[in-house]
N, CA and C atoms as an extended XYZ file, in Angstrom:
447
Properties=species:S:1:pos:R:3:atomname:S:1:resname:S:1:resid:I:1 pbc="F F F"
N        52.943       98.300      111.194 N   UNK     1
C        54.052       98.318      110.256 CA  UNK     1
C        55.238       97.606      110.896 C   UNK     1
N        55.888       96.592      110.185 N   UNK     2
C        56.953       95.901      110.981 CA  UNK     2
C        58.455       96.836      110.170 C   UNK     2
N        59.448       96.268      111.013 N   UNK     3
C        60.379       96.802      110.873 CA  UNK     3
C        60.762       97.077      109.892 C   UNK     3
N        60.794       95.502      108.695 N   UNK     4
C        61.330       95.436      107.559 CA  UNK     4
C        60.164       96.120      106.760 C   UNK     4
N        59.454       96.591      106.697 N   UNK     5
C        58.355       97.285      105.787 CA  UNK     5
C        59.083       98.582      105.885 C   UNK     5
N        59.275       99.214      107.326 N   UNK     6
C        59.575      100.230      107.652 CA  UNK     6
C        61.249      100.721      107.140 C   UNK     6
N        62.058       99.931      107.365 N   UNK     7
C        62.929      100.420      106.447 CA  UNK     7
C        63.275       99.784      104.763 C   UNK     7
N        62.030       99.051      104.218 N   UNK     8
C        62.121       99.515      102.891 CA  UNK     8
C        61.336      100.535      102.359 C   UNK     8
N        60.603      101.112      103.527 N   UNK     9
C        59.832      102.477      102.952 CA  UNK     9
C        61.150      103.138      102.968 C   UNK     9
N        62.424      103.224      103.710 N   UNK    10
C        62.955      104.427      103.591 CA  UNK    10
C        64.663      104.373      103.705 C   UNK    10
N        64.334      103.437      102.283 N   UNK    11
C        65.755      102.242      102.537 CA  UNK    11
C        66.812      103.373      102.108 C   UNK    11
N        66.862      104.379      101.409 N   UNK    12
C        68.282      105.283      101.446 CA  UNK    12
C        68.547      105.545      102.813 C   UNK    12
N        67.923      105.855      103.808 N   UNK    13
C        68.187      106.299      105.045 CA  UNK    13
C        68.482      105.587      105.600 C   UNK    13
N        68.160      104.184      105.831 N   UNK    14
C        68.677      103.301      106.737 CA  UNK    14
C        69.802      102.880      106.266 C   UNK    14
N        70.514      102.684      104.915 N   UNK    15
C        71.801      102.441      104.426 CA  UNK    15
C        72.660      103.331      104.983 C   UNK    15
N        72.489      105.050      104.972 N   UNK    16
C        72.892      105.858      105.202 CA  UNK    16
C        73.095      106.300      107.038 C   UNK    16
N        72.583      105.651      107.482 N   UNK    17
C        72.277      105.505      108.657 CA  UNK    17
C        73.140      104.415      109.252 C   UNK    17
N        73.243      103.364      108.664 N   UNK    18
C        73.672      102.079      109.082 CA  UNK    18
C        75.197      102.610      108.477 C   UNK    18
N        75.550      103.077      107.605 N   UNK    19
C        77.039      103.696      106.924 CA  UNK    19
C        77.655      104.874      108.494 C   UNK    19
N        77.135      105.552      108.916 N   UNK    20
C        77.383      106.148      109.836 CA  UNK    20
C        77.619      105.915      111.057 C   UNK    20
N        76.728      104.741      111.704 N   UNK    21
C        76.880      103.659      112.655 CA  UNK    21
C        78.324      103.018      112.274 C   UNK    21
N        78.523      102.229      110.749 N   UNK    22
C        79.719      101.388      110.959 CA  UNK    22
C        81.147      102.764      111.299 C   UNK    22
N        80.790      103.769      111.186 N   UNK    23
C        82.007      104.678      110.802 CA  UNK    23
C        81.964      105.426      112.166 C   UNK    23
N        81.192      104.961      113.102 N   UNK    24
C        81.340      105.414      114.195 CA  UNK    24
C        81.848      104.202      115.234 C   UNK    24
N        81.624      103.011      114.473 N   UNK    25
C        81.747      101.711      115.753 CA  UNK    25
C        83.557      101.891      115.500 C   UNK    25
N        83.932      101.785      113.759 N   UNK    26
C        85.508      102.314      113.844 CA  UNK    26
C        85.935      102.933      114.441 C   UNK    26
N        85.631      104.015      115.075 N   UNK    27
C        86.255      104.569      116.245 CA  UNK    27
C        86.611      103.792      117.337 C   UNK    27
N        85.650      102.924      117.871 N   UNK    28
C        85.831      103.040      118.880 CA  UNK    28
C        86.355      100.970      118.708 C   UNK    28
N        86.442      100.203      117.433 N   UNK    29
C        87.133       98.884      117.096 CA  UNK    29
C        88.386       99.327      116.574 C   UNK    29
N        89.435       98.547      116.541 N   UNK    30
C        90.203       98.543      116.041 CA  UNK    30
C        89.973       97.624      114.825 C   UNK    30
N        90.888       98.020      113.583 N   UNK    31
C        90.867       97.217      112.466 CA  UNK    31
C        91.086       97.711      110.773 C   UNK    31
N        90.108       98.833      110.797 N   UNK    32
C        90.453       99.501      109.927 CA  UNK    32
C        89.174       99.087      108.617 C   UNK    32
N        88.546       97.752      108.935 N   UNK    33
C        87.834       97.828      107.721 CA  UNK    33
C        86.173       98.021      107.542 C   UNK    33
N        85.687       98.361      109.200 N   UNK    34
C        84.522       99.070      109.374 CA  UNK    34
C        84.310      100.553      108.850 C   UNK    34
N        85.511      101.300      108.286 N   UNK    35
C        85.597      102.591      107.477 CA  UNK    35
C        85.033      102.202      106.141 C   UNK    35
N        85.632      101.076      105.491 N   UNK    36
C        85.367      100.457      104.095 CA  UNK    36
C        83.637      100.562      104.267 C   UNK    36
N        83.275       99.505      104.740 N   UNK    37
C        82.004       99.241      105.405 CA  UNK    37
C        80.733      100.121      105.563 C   UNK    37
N        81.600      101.260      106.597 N   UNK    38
C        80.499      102.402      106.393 CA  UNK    38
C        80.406      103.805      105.064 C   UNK    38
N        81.778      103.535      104.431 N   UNK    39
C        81.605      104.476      103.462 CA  UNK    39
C        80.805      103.910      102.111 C   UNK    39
N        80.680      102.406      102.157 N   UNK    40
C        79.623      101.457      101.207 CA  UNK    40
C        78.743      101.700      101.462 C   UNK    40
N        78.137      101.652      102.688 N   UNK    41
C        76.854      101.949      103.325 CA  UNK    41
C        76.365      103.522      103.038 C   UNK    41
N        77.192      104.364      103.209 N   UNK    42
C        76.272      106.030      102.821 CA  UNK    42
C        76.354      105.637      101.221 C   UNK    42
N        77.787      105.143      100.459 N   UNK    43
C        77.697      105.270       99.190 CA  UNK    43
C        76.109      104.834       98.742 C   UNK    43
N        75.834      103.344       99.125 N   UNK    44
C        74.858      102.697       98.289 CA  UNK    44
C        73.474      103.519       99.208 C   UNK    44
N        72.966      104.466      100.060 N   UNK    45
C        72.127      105.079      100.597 CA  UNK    45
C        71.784      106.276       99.646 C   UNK    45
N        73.034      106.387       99.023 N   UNK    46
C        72.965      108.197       98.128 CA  UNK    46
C        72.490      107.544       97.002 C   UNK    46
N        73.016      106.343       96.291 N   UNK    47
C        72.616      105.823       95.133 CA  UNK    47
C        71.255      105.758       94.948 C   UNK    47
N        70.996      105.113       96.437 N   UNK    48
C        69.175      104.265       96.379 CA  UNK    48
C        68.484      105.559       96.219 C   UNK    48
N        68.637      106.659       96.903 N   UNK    49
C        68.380      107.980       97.660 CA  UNK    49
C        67.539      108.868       96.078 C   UNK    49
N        68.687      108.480       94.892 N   UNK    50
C        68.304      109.254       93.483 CA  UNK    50
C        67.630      108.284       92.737 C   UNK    50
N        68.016      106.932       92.727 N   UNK    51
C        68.160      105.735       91.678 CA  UNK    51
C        67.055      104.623       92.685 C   UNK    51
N        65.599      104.476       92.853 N   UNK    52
C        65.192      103.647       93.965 CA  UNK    52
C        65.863      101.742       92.847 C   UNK    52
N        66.160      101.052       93.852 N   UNK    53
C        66.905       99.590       93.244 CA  UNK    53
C        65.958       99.076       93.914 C   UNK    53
N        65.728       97.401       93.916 N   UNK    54
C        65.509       96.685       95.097 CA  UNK    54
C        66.557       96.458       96.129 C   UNK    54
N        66.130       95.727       97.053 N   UNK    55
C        67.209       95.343       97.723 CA  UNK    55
C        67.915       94.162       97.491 C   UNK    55
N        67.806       93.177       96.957 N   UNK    56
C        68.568       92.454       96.215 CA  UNK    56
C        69.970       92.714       95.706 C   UNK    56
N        69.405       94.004       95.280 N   UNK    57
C        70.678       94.718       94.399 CA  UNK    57
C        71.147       95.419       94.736 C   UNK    57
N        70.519       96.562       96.219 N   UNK    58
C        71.273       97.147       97.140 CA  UNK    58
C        72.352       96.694       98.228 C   UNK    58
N        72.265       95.078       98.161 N   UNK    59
C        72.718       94.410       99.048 CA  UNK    59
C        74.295       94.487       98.050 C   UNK    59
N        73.341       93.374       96.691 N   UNK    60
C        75.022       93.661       95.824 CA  UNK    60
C        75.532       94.623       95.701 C   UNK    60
N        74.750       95.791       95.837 N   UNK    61
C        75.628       96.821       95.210 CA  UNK    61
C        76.737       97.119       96.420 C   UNK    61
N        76.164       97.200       98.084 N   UNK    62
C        76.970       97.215       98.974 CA  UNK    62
C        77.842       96.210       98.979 C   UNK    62
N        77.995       95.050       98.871 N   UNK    63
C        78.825       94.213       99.054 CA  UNK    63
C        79.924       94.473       97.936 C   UNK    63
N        79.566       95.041       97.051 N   UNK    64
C        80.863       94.867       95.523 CA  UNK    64
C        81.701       96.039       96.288 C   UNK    64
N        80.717       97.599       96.284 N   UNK    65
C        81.542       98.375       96.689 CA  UNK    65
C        82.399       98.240       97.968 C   UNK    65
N        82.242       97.408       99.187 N   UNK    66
C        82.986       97.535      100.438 CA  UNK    66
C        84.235       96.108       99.902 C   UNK    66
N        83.898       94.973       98.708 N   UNK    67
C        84.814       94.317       98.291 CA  UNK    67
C        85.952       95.379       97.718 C   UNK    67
N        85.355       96.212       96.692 N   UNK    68
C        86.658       96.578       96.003 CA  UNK    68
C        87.258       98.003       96.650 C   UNK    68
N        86.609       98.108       97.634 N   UNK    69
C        87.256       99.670       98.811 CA  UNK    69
C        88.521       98.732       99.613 C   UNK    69
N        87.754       97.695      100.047 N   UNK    70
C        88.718       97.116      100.716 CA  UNK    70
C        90.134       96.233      100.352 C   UNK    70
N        89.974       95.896       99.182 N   UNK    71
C        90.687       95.307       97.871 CA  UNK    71
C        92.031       96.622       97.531 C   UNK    71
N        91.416       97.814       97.192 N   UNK    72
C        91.628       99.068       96.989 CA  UNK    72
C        92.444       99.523       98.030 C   UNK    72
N        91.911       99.479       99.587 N   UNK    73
C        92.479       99.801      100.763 CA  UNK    73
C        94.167       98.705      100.918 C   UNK    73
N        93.655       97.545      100.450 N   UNK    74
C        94.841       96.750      101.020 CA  UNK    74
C        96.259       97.144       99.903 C   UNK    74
N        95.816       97.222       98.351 N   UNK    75
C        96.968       96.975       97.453 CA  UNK    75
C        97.665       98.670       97.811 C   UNK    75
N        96.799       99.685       97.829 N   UNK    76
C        97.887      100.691       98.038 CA  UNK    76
C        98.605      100.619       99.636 C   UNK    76
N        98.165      100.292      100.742 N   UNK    77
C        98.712      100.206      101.831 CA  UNK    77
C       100.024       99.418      101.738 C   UNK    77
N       100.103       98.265      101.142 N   UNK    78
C       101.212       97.499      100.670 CA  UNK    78
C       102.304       97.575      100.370 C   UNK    78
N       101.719       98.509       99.320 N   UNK    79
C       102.532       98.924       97.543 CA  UNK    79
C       103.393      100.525       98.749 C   UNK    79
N       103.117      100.980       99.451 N   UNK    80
C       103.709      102.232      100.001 CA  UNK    80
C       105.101      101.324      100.623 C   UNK    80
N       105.782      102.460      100.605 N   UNK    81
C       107.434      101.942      101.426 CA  UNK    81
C       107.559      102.693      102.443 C   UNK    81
N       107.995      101.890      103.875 N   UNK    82
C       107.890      102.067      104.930 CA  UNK    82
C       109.029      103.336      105.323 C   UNK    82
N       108.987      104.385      104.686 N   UNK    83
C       110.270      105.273      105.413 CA  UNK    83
C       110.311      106.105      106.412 C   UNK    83
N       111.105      105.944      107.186 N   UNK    84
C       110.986      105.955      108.822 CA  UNK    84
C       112.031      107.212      108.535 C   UNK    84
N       112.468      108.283      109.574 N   UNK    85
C       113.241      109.139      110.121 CA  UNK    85
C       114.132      108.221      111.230 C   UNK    85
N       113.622      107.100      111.562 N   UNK    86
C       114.284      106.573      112.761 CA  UNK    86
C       114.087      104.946      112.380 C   UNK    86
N       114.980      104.366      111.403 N   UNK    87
C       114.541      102.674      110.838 CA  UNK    87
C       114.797      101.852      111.705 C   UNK    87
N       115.560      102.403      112.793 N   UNK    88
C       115.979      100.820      113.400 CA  UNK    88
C       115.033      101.345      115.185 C   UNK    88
N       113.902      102.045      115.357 N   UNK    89
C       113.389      102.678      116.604 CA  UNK    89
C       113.033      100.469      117.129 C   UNK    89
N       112.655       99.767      116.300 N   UNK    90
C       112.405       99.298      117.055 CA  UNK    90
C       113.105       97.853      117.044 C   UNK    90
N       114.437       98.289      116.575 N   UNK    91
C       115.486       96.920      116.343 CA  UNK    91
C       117.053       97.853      116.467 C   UNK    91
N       116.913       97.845      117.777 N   UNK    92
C       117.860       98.359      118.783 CA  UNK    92
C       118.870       97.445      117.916 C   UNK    92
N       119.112       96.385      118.385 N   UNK    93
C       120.288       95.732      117.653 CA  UNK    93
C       120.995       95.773      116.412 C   UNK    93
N       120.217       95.954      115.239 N   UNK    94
C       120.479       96.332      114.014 CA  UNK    94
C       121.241       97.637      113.681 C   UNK    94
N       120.705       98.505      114.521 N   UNK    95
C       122.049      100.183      114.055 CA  UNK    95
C       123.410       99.982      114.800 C   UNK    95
N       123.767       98.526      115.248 N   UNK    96
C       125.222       98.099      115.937 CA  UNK    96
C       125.792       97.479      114.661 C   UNK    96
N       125.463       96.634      113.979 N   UNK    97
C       125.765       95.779      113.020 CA  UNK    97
C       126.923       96.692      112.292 C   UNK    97
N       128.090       96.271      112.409 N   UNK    98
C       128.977       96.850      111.034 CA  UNK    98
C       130.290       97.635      112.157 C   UNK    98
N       129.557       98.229      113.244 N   UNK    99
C       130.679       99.012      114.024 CA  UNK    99
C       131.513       98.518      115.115 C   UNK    99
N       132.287       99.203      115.357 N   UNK   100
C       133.418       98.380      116.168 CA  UNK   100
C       133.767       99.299      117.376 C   UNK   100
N       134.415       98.082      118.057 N   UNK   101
C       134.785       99.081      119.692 CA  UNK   101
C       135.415       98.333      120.030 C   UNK   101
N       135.784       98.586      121.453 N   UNK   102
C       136.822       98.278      122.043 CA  UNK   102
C       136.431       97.283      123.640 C   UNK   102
N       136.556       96.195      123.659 N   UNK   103
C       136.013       95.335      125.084 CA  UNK   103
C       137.041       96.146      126.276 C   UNK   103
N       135.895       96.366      127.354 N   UNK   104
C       136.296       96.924      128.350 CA  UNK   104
C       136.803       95.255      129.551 C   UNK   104
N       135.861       94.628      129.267 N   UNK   105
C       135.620       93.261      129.808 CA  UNK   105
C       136.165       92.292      128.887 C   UNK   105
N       136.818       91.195      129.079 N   UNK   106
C       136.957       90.178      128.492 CA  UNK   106
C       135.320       89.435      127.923 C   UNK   106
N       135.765       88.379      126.706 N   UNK   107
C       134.975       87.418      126.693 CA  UNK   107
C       135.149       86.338      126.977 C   UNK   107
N       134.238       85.460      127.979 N   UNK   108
C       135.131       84.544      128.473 CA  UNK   108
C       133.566       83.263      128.427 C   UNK   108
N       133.967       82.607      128.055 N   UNK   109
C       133.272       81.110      127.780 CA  UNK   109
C       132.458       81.488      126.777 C   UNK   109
N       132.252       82.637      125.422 N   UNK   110
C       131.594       83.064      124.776 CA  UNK   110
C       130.752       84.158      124.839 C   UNK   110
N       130.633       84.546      126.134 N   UNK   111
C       129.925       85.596      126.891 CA  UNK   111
C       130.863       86.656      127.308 C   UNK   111
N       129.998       88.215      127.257 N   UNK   112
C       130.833       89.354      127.883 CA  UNK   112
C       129.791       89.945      127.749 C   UNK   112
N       130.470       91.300      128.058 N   UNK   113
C       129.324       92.682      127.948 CA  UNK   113
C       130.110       93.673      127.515 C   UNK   113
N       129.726       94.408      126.619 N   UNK   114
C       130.154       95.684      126.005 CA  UNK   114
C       129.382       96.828      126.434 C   UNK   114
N       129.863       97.953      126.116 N   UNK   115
C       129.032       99.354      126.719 CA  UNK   115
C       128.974      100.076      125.083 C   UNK   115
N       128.184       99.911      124.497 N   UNK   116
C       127.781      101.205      123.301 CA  UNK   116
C       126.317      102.742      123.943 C   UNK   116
N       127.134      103.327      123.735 N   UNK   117
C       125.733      104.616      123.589 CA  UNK   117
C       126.000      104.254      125.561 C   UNK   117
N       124.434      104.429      125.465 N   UNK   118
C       124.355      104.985      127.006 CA  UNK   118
C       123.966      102.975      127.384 C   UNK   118
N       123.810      102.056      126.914 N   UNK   119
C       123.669      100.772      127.783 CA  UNK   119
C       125.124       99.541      127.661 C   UNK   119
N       124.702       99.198      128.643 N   UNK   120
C       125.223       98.056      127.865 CA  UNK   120
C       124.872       96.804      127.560 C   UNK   120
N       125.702       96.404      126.437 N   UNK   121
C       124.998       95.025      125.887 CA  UNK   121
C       125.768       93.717      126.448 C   UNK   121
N       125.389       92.566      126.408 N   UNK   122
C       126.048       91.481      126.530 CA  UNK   122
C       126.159       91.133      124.764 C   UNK   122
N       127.531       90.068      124.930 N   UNK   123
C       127.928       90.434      123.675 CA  UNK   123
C       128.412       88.525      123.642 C   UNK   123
N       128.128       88.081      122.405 N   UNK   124
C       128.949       86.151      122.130 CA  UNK   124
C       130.109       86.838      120.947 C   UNK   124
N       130.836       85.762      121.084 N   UNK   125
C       132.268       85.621      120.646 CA  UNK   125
C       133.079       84.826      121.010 C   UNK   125
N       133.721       84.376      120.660 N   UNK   126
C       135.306       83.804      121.046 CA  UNK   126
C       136.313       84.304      122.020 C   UNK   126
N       136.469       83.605      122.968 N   UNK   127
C       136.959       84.250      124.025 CA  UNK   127
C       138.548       85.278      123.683 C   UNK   127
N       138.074       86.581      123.877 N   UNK   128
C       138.674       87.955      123.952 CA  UNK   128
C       139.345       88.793      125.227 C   UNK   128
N       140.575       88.740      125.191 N   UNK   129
C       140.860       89.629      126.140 CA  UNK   129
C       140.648       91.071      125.960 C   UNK   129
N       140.286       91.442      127.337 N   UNK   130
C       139.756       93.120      127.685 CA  UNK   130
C       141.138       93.923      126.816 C   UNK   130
N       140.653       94.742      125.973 N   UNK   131
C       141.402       95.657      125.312 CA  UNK   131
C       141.371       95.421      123.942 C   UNK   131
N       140.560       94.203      123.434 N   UNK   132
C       140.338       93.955      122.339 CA  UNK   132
C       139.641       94.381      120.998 C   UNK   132
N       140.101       94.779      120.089 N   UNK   133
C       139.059       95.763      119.408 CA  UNK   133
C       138.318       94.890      118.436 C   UNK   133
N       136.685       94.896      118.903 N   UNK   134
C       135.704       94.171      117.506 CA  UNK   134
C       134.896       94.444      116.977 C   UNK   134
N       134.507       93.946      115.927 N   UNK   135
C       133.512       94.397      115.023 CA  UNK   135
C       131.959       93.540      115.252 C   UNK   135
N       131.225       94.444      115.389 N   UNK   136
C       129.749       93.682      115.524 CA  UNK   136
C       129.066       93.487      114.216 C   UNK   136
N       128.887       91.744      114.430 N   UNK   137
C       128.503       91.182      112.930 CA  UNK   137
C       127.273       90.761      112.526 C   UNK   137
N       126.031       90.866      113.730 N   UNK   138
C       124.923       90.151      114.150 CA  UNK   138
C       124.055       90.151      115.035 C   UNK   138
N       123.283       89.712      115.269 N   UNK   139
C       122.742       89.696      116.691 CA  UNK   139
C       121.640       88.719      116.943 C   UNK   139
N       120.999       88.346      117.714 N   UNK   140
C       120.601       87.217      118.344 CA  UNK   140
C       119.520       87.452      119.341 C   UNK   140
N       118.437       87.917      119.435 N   UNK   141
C       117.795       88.625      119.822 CA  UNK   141
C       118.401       89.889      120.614 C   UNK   141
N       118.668       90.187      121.402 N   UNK   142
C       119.137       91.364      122.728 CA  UNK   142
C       120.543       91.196      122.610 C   UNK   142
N       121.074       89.766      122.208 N   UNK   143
C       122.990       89.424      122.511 CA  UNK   143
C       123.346       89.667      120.657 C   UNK   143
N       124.295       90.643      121.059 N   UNK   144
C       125.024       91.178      120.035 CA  UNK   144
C       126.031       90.024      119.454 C   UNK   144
N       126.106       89.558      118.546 N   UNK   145
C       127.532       89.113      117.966 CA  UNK   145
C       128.497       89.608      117.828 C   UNK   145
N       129.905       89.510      117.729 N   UNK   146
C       131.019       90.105      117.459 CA  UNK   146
C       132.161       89.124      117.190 C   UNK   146
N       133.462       90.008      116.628 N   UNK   147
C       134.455       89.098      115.903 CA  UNK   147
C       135.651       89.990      116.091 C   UNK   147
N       136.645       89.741      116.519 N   UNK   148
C       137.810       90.194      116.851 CA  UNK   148
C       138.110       90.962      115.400 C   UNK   148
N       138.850       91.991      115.809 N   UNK   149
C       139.597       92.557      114.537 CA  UNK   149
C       140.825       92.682      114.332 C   UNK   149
């Protein structure tokens, strides 16, 4: 008995089998669409399992269902809005934008450094004498913008 004889004698199981494999390799891949993959795979195993198909059509039938899981997977992932407890965790620069302080340091050839929170930043502008109070308007990767007030 060769292989392929052997699992079309007992083709729900090997779908179902092969569905469990992809939902175990997800563990251990990153990606997210070997879940799609293996939940097609038990789906179309339970189908064959009541309903015997050929495989022709077990193939389509797996391929439509892991198309529109994954189709399915992408438009609601999308369509969700990203709301964070913490929006700016990974754009440090952005929760400066709008507020103002006071230069401890001058700015001098366009360059300085300011102290907000616990760091400090280097800061462009127009050259500012120390005691100057400004407003941060921007930023520039890591270098803050600012504008006299």
């Amino acid at each position: 008995m060769t292989l392929i004889e052997f699992l079309a004698a007992n083709a729900p199981w090997a779908w179902i089998i092969a569905g469990l494999i992809l939902l175990g390799l997800e563990l251990v891949l990153p990606g997210g669409f070997l879940l799609w993959l293996g939940i097609s795979g038990i789906i179309t195993g339970l189908v064959v399992l009541f309903e015997p198909i050929s495989w022709p059509f077990q193939w389509l039938m797996f391929g439509g269902l892991a198309l529109v899981a994954i189709f399915l997977w992408l438009r609601w992932t999308r369509s969700r809005s990203d709301q964070s407890d913490r929006p700016f965790l990974n754009r440090r620069t952005d929760r400066f934008v709008g507020q103002e302080a006071v230069l401890e340091q001058p700015i001098v050839d366009g360059f300085g450094r300011l102290a907000l929170g616990d760091t400090v930043w280097r800061i462009t502008g127009p050259n500012l004498p120390a005691g100057q109070r400004v407003r941060i308007t921007g930023s520039d990767g890591a270098v803050l913008e600012v504008v006299a007030i």
